[in-house]
PDB file with SEQRES, HELIX, SHEET and CRYST1 records, atoms N, CA, C and O in Angstrom:
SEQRES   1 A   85  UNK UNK UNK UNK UNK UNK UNK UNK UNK UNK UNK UNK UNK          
SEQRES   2 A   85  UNK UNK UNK UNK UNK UNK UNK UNK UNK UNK UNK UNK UNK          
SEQRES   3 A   85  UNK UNK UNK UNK UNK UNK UNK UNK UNK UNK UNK UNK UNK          
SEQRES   4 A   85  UNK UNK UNK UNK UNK UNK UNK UNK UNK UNK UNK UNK UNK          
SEQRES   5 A   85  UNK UNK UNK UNK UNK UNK UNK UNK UNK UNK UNK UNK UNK          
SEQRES   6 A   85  UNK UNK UNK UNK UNK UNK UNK UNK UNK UNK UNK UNK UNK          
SEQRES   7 A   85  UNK UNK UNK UNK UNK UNK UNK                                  
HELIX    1 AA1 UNK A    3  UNK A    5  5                                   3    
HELIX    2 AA2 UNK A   25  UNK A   37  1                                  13    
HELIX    3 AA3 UNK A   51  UNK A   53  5                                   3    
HELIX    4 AA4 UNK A   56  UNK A   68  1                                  13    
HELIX    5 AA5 UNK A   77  UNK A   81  1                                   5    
SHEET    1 AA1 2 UNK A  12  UNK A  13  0                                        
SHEET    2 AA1 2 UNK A  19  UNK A  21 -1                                        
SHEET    1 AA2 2 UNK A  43  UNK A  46  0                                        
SHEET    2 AA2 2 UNK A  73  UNK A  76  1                                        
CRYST1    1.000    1.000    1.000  90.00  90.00  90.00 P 1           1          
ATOM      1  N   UNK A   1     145.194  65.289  83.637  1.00  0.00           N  
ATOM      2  CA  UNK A   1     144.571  66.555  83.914  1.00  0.00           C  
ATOM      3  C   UNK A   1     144.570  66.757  85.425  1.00  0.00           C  
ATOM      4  O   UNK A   1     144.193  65.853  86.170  1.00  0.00           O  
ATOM      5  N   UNK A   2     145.003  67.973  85.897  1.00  0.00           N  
ATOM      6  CA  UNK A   2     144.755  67.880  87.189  1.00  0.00           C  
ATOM      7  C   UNK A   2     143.551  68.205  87.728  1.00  0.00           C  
ATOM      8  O   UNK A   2     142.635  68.762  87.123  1.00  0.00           O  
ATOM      9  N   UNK A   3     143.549  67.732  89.283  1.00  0.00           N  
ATOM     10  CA  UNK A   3     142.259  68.000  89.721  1.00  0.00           C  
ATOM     11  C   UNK A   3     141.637  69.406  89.854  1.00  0.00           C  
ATOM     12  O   UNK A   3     140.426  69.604  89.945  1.00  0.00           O  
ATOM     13  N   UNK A   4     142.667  70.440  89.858  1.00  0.00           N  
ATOM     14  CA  UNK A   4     141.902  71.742  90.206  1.00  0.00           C  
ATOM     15  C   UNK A   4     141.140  72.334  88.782  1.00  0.00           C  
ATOM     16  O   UNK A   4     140.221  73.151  88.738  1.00  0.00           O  
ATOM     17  N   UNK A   5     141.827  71.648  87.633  1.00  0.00           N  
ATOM     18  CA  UNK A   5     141.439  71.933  86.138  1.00  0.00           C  
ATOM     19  C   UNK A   5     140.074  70.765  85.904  1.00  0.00           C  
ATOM     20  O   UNK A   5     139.853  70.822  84.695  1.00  0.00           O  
ATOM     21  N   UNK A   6     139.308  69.979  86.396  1.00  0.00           N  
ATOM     22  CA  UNK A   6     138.368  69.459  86.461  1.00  0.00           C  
ATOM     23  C   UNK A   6     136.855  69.952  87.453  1.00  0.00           C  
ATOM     24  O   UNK A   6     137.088  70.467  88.547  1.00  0.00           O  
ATOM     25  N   UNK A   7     135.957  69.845  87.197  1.00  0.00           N  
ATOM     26  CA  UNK A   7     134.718  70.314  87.159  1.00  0.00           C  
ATOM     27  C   UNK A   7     133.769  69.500  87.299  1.00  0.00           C  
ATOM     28  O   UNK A   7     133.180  69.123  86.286  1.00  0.00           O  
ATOM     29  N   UNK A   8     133.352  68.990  88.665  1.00  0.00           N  
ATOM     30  CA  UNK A   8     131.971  67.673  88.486  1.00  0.00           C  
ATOM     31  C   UNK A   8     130.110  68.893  88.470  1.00  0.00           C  
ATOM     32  O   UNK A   8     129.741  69.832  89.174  1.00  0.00           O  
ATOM     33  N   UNK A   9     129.677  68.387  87.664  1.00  0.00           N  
ATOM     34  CA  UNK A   9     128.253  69.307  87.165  1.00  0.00           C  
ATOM     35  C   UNK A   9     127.691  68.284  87.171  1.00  0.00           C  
ATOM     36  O   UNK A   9     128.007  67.296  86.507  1.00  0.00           O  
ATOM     37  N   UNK A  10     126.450  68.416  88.194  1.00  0.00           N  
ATOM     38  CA  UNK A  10     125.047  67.766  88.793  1.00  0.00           C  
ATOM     39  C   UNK A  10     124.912  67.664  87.399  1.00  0.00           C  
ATOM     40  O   UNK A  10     125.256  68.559  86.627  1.00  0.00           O  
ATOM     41  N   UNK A  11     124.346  66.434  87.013  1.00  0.00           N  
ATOM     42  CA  UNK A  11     123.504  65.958  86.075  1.00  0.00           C  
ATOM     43  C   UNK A  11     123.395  64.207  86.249  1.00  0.00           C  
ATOM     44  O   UNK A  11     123.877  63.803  87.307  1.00  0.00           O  
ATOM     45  N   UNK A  12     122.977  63.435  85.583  1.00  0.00           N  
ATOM     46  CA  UNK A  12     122.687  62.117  85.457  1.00  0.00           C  
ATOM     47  C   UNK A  12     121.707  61.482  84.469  1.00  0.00           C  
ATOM     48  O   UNK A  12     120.507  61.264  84.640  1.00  0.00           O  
ATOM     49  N   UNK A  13     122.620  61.184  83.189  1.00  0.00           N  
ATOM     50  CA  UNK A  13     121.785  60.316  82.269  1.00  0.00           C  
ATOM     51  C   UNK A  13     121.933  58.794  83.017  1.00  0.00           C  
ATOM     52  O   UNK A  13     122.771  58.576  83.892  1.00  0.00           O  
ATOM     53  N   UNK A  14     120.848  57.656  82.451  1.00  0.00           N  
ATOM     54  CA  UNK A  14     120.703  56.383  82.766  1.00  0.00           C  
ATOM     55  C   UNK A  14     121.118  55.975  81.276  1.00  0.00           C  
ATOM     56  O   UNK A  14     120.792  56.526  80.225  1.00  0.00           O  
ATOM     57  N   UNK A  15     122.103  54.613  81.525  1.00  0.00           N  
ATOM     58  CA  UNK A  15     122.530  54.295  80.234  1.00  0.00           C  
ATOM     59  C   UNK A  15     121.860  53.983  78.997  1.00  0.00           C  
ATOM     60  O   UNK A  15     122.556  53.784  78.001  1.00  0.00           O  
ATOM     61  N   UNK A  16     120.452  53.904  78.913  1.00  0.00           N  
ATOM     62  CA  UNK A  16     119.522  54.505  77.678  1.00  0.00           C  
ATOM     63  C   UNK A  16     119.554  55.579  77.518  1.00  0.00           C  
ATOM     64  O   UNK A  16     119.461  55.559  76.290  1.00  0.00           O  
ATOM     65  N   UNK A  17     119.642  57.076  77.883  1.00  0.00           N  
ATOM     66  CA  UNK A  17     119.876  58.097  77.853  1.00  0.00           C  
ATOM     67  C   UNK A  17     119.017  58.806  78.436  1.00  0.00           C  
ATOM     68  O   UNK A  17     119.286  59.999  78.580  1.00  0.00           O  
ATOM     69  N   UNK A  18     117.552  58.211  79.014  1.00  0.00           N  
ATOM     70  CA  UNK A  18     116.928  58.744  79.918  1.00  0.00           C  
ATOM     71  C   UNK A  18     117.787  59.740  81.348  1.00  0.00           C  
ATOM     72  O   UNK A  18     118.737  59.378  82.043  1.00  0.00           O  
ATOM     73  N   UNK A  19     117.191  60.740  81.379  1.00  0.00           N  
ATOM     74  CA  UNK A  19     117.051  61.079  82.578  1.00  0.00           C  
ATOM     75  C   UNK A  19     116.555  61.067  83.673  1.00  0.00           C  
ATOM     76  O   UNK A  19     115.386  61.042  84.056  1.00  0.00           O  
ATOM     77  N   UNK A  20     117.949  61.093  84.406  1.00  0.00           N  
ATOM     78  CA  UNK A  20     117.833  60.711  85.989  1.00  0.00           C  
ATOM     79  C   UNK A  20     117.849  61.983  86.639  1.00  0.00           C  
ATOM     80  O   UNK A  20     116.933  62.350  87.375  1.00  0.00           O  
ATOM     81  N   UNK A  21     118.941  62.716  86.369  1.00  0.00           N  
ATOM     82  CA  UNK A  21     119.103  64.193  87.401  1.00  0.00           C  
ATOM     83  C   UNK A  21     119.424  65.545  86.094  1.00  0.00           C  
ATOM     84  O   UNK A  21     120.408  65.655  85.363  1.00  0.00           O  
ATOM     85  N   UNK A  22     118.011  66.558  86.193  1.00  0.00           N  
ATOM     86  CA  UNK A  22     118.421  67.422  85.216  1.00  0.00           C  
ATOM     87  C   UNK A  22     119.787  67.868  85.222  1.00  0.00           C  
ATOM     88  O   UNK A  22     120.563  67.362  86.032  1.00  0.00           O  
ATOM     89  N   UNK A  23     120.266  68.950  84.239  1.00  0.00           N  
ATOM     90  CA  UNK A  23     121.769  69.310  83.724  1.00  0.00           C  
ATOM     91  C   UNK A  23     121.412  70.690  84.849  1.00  0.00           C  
ATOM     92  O   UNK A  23     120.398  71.380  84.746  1.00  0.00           O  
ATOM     93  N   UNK A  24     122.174  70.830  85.599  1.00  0.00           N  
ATOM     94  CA  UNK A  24     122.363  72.069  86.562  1.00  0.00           C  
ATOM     95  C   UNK A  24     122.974  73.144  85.846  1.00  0.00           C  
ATOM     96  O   UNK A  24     124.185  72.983  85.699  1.00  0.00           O  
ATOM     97  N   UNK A  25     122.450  74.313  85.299  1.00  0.00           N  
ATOM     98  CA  UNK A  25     122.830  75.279  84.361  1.00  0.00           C  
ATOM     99  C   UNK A  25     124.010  76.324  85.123  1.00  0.00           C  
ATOM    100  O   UNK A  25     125.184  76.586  84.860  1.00  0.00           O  
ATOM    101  N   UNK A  26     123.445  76.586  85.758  1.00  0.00           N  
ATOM    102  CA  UNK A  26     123.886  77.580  86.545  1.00  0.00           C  
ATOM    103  C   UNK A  26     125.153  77.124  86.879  1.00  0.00           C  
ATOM    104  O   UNK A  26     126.063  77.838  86.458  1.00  0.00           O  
ATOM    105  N   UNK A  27     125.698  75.475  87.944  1.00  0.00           N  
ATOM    106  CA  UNK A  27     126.749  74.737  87.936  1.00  0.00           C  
ATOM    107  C   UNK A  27     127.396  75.295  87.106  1.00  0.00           C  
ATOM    108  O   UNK A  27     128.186  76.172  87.456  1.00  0.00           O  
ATOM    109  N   UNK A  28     127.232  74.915  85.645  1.00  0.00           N  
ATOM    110  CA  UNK A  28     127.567  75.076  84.447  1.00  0.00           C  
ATOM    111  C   UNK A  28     128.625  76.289  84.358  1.00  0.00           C  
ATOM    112  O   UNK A  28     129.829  76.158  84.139  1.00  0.00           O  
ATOM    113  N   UNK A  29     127.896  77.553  84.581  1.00  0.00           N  
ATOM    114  CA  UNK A  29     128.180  78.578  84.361  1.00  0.00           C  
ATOM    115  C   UNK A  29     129.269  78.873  86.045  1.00  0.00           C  
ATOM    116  O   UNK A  29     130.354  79.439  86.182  1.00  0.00           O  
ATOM    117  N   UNK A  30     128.808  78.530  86.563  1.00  0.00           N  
ATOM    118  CA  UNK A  30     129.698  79.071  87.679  1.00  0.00           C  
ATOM    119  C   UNK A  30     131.242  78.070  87.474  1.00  0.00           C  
ATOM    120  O   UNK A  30     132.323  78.489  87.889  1.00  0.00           O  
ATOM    121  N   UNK A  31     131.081  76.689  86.755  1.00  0.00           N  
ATOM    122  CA  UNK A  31     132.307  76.304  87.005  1.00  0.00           C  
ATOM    123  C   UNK A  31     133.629  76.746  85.433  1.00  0.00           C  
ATOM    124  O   UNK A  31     134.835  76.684  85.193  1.00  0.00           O  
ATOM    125  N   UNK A  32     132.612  77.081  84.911  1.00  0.00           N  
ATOM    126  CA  UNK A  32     133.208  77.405  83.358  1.00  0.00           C  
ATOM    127  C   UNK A  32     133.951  78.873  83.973  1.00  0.00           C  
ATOM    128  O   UNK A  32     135.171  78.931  83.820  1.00  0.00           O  
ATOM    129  N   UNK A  33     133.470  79.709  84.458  1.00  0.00           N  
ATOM    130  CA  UNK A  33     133.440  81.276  84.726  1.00  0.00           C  
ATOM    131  C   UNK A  33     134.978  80.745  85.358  1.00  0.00           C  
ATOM    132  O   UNK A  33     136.044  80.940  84.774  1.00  0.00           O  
ATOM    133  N   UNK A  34     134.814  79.944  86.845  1.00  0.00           N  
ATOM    134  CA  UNK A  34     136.141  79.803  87.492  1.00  0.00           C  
ATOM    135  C   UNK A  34     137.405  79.734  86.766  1.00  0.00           C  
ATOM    136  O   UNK A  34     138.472  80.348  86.771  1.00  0.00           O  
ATOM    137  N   UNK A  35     136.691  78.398  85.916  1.00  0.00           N  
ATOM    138  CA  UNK A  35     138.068  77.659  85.215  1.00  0.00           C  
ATOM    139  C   UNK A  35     139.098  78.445  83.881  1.00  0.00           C  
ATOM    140  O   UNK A  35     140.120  77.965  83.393  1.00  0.00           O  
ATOM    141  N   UNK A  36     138.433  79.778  83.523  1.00  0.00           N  
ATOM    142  CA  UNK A  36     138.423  80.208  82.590  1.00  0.00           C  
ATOM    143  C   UNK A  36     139.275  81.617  82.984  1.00  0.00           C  
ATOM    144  O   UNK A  36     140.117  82.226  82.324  1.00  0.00           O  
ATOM    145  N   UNK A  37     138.622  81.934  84.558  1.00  0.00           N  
ATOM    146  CA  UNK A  37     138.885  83.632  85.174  1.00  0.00           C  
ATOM    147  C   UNK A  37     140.130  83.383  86.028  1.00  0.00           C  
ATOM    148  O   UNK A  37     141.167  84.041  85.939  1.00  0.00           O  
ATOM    149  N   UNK A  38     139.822  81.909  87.239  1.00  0.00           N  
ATOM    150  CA  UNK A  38     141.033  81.529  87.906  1.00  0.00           C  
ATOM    151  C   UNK A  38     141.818  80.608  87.402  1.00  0.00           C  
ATOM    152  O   UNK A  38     142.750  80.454  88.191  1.00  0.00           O  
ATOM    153  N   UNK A  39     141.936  79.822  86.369  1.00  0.00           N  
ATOM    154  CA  UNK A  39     142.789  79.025  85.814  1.00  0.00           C  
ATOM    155  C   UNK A  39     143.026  79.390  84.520  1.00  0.00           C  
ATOM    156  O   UNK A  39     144.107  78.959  84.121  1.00  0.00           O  
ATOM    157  N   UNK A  40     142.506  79.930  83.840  1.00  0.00           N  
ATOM    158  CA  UNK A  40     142.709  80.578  82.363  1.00  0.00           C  
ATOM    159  C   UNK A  40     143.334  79.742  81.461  1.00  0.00           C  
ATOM    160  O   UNK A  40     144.444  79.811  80.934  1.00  0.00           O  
ATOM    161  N   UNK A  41     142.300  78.819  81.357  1.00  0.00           N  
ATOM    162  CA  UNK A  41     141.758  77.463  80.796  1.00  0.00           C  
ATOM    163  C   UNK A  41     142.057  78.094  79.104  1.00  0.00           C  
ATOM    164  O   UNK A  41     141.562  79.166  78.754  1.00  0.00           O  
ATOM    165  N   UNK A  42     142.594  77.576  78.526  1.00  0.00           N  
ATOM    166  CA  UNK A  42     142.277  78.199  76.995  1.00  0.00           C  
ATOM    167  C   UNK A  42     141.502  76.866  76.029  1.00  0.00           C  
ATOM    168  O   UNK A  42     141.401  76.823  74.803  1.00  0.00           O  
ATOM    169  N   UNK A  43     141.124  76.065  76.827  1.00  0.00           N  
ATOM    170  CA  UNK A  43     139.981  74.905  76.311  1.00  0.00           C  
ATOM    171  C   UNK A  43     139.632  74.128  76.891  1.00  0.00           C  
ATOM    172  O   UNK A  43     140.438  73.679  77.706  1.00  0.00           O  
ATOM    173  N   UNK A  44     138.137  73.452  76.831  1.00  0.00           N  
ATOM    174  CA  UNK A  44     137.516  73.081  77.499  1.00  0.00           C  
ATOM    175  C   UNK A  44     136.674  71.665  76.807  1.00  0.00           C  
ATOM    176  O   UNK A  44     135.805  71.585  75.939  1.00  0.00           O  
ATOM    177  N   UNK A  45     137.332  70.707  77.577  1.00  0.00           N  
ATOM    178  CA  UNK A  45     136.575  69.244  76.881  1.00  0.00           C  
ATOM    179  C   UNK A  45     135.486  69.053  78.026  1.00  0.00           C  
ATOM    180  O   UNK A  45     135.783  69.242  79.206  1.00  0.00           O  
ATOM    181  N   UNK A  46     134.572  68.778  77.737  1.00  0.00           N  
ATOM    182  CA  UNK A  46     132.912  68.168  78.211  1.00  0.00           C  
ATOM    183  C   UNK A  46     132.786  67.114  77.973  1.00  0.00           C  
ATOM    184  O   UNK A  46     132.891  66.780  76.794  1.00  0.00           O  
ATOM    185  N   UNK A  47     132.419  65.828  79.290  1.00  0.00           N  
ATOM    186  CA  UNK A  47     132.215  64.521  79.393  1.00  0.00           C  
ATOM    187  C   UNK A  47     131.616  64.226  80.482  1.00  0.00           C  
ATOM    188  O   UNK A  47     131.814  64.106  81.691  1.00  0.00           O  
ATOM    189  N   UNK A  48     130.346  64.095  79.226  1.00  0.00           N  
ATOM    190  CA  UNK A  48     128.780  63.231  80.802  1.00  0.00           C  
ATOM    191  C   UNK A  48     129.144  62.035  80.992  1.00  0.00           C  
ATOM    192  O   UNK A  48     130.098  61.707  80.286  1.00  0.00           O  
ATOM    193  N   UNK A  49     128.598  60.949  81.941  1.00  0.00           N  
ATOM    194  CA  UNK A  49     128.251  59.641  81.438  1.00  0.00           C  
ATOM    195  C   UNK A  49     127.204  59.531  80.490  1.00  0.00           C  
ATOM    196  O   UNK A  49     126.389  60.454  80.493  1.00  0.00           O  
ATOM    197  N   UNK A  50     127.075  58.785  79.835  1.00  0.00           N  
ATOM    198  CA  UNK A  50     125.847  57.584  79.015  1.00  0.00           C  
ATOM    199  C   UNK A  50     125.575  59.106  77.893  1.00  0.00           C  
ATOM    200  O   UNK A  50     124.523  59.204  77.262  1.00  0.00           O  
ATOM    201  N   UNK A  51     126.589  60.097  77.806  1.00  0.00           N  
ATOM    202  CA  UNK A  51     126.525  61.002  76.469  1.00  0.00           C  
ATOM    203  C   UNK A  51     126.328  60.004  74.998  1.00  0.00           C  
ATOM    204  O   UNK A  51     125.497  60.488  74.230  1.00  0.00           O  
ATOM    205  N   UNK A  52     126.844  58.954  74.611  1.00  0.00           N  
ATOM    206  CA  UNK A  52     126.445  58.560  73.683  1.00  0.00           C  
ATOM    207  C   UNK A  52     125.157  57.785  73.214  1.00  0.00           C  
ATOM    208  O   UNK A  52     124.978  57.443  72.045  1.00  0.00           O  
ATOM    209  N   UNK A  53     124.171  57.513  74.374  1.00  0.00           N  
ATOM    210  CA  UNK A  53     122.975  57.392  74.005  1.00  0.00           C  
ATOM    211  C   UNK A  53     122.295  58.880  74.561  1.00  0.00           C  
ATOM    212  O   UNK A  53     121.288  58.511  75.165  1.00  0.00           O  
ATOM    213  N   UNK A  54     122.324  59.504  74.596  1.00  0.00           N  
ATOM    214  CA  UNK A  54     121.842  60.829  74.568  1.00  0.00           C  
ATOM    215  C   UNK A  54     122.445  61.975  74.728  1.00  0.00           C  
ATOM    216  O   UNK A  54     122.483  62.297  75.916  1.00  0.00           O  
ATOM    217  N   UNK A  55     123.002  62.833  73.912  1.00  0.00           N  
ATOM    218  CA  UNK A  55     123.770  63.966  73.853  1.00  0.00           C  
ATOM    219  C   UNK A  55     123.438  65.727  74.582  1.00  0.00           C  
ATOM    220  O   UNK A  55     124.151  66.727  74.660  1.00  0.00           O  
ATOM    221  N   UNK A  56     122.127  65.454  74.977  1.00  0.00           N  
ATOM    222  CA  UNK A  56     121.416  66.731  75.243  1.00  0.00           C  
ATOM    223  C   UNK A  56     122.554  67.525  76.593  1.00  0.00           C  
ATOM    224  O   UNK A  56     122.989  68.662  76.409  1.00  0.00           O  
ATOM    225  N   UNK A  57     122.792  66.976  77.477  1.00  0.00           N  
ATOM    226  CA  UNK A  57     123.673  68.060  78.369  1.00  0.00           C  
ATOM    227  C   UNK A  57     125.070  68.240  77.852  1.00  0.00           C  
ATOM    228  O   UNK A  57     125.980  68.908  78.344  1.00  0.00           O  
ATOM    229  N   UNK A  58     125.061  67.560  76.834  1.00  0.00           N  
ATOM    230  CA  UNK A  58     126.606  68.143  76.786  1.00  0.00           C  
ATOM    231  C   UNK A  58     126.086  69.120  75.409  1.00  0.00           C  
ATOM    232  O   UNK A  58     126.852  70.014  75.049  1.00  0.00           O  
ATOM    233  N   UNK A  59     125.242  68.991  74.930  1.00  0.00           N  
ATOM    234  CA  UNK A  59     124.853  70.019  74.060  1.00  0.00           C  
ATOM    235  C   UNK A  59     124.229  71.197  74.721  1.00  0.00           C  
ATOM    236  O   UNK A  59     123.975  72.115  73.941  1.00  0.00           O  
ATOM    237  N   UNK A  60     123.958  71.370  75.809  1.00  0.00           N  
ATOM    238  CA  UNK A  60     123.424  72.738  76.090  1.00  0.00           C  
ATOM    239  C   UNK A  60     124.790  73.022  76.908  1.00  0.00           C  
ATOM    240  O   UNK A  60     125.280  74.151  76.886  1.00  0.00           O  
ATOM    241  N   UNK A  61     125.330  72.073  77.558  1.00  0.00           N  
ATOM    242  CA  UNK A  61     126.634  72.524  78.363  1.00  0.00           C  
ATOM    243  C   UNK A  61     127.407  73.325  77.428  1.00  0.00           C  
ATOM    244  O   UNK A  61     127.723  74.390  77.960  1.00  0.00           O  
ATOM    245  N   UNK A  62     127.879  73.201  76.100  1.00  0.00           N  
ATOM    246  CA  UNK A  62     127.976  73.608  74.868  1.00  0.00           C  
ATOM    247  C   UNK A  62     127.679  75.220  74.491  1.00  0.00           C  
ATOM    248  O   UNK A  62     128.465  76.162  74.391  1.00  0.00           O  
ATOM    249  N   UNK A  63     126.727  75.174  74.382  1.00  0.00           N  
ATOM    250  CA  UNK A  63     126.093  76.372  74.392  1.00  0.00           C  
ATOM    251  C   UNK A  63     126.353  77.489  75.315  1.00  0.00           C  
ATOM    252  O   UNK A  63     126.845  78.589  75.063  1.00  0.00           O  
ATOM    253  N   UNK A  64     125.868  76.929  76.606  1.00  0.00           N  
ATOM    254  CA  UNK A  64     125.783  77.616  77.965  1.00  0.00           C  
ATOM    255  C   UNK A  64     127.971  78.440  77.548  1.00  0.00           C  
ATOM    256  O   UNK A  64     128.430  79.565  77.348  1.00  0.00           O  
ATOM    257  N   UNK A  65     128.517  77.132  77.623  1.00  0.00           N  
ATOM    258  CA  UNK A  65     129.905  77.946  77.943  1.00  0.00           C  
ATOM    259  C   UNK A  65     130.153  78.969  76.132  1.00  0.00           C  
ATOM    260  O   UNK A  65     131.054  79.807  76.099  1.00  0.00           O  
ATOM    261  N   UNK A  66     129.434  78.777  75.074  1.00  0.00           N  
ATOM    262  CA  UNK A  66     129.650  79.697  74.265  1.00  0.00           C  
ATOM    263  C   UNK A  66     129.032  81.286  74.618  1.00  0.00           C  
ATOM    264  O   UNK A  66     129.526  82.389  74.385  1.00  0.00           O  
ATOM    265  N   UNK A  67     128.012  80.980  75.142  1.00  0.00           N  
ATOM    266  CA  UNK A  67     127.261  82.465  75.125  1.00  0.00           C  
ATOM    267  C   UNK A  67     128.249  83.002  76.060  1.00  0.00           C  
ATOM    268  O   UNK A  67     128.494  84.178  75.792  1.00  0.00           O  
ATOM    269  N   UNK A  68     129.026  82.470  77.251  1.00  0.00           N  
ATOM    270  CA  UNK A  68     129.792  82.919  77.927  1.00  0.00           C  
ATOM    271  C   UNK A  68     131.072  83.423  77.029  1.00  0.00           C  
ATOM    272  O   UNK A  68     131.065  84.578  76.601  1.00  0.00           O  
ATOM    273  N   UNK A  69     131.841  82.807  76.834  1.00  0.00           N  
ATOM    274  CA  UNK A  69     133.525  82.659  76.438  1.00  0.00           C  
ATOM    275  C   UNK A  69     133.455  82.357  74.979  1.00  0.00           C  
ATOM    276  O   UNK A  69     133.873  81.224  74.739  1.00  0.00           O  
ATOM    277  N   UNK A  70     132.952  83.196  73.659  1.00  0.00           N  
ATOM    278  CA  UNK A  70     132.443  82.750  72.809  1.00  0.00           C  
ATOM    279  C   UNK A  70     133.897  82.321  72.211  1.00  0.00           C  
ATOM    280  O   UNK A  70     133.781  81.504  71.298  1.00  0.00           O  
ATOM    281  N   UNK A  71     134.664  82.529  72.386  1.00  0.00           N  
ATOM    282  CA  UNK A  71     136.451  82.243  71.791  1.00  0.00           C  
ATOM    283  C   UNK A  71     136.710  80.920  72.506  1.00  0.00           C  
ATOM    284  O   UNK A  71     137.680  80.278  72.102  1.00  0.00           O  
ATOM    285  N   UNK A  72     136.194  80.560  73.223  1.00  0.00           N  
ATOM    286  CA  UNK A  72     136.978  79.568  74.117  1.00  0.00           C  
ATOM    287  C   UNK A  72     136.705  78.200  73.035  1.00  0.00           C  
ATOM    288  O   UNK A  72     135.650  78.010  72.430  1.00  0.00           O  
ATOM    289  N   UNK A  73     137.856  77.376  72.970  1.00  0.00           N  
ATOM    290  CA  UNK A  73     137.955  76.565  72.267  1.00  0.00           C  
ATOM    291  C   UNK A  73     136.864  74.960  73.222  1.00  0.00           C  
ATOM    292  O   UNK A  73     137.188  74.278  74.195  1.00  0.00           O  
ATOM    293  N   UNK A  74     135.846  74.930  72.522  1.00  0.00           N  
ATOM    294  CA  UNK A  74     135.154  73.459  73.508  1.00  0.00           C  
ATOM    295  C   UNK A  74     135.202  72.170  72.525  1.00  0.00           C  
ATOM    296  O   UNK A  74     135.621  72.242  71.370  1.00  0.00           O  
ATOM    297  N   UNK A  75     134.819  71.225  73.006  1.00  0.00           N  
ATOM    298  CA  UNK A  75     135.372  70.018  72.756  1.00  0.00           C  
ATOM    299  C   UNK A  75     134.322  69.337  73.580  1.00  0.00           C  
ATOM    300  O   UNK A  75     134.324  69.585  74.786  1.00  0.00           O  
ATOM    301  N   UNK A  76     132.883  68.014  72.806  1.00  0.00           N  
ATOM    302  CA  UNK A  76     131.929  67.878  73.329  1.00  0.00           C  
ATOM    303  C   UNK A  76     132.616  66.041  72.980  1.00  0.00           C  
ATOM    304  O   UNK A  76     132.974  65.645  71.870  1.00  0.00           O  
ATOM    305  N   UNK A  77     132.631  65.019  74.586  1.00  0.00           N  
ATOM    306  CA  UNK A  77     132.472  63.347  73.659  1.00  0.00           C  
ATOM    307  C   UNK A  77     131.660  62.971  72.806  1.00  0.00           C  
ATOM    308  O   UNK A  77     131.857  61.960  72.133  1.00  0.00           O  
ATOM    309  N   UNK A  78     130.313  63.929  72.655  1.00  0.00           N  
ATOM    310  CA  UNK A  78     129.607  62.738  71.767  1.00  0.00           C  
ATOM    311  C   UNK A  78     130.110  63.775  70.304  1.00  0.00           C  
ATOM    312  O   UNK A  78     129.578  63.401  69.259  1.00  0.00           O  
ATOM    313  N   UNK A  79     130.722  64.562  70.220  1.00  0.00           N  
ATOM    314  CA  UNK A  79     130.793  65.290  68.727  1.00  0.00           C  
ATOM    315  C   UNK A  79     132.152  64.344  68.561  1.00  0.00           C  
ATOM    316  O   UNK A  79     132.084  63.715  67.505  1.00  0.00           O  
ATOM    317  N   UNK A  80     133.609  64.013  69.460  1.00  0.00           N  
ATOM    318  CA  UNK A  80     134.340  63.296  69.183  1.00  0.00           C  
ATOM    319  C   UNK A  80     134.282  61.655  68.723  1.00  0.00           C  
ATOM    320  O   UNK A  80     134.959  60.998  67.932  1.00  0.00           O  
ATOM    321  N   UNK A  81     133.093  61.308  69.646  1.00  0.00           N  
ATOM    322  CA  UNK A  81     132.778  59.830  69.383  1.00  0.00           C  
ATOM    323  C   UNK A  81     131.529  59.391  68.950  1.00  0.00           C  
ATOM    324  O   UNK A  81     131.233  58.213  69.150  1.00  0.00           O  
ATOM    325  N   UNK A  82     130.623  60.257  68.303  1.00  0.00           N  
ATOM    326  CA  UNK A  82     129.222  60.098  67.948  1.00  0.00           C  
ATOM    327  C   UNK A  82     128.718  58.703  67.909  1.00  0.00           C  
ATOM    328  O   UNK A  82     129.222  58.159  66.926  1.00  0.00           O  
ATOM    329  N   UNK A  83     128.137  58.094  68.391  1.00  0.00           N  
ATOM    330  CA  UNK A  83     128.060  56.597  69.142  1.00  0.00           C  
ATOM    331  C   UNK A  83     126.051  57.109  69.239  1.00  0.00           C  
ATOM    332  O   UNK A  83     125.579  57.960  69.993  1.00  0.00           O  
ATOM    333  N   UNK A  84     125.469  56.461  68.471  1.00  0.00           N  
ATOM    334  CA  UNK A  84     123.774  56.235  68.874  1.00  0.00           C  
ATOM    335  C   UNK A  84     123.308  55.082  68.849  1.00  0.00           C  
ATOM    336  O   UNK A  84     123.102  54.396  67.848  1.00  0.00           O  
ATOM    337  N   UNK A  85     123.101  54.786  70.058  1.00  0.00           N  
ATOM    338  CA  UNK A  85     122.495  53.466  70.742  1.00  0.00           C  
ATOM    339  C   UNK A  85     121.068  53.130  70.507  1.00  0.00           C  
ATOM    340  O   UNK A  85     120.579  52.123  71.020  1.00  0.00           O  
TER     341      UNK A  85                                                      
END                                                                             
């Protein structure tokens, strides 16, 4: 994947799935908007760290880019690798 087609979004689970640094929404939305308006992305895979002991940002990350791009094809790790610790 190249680098201009990648997206780092403030967040930080701890490998129990606690949180360390909330999911930055807005990030969210501003980097989905880019990748979608200036790269015309026709899908979009989502990958936190420590997503398989807790799924919550990649589930609202989820969300966040549907209410946007409701066609856009997404793709979440913990729906590919459902893993509960």
């Amino acid at each position: 994947m190249p680098r201009r087609l990648r997206e780092e979004i403030p967040e930080r689970l701890r490998h129990d799935g606690s949180a360390m640094e909330p999911l930055d929404e807005k990030a969210v939305q501003e980097a989905v908007t880019r990748l979608v308006e200036s790269e015309n992305i026709e899908a979009l895979a989502i990958c936190y760290l420590h997503a398989y002991a807790n799924d919550a940002h990649e589930v609202r990350t989820h969300e966040i880019v549907r209410e946007l791009y409701p066609n856009l094809y997404v793709s979440t790790s913990a729906d590919n690798f459902p893993v509960h610790a």
